[in-house]
C-alpha positions as CSV (number, residue, x, y, z in Angstrom):
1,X,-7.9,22.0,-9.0
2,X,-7.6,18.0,-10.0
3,X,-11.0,18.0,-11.5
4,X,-9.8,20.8,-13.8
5,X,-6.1,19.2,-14.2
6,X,-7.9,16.2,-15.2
7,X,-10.3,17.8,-17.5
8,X,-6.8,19.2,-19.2
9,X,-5.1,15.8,-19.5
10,X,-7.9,13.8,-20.6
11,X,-8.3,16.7,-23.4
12,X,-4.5,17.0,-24.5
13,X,-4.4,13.1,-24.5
14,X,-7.4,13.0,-26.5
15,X,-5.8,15.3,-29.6
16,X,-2.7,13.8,-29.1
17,X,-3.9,10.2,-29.7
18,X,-5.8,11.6,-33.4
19,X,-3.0,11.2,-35.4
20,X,-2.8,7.3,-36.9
21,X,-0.3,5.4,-35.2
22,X,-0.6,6.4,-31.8
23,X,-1.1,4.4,-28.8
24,X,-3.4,4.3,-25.3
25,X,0.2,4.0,-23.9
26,X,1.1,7.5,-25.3
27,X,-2.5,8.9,-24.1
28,X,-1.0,6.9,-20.6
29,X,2.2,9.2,-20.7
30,X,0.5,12.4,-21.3
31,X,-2.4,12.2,-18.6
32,X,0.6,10.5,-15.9
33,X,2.7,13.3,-16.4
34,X,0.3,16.3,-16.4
35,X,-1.0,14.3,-13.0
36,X,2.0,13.0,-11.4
37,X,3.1,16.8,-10.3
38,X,0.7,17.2,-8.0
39,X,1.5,13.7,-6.8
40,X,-2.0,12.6,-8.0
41,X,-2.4,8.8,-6.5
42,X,-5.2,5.7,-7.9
43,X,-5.6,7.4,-11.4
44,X,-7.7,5.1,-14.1
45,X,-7.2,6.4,-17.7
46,X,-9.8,4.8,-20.1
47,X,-9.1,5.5,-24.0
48,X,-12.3,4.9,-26.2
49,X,-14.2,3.1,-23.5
50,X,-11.3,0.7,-22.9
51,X,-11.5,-0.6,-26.6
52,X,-8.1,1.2,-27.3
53,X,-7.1,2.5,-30.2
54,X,-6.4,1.7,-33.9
55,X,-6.1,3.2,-37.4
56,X,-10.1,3.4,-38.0
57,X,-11.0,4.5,-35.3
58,X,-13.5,6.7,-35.9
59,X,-13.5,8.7,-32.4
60,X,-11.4,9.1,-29.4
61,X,-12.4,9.7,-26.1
62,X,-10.2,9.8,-23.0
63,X,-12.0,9.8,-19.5
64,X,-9.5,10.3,-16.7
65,X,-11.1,9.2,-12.8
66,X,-9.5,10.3,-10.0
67,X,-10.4,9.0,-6.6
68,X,-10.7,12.0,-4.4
69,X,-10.6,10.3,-1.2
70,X,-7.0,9.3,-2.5
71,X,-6.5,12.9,-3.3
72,X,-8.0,14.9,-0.9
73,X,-5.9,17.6,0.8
């Protein structure tokens, strides 16, 4: 179930971050909340390999790691 929450918030992150102007912090917001309901703890969001983001950029990726020993029920 986090691998596929995760999956989820590092895609919605991802499309949300397309539109110039937008920020890793905003990509930040949208990952933290879709994880912070199951309580998820030791989360590391990486936007665009840790470059960040600005107007020409010409891709985005989002990779979202979640430490399952932190996580594990």
């Amino acid at each position: 179930m986090i691998r596929n929450l995760a999956q989820d918030a590092a895609y919605f992150a991802a499309r949300e971050c397309m539109v110039p102007g937008a920020t890793v912090a905003e990509a930040e917001e949208i990952v933290n909340r879709m994880l912070g309901g199951l309580g998820t703890r030791g989360v590391v969001i990486i936007v665009n390999g840790g470059s960040g983001l600005n107007d020409n950029s010409e891709r985005i990726s989002v990779e979202v790691r979640v430490p399952i020993g932190q996580n594990a029920i």
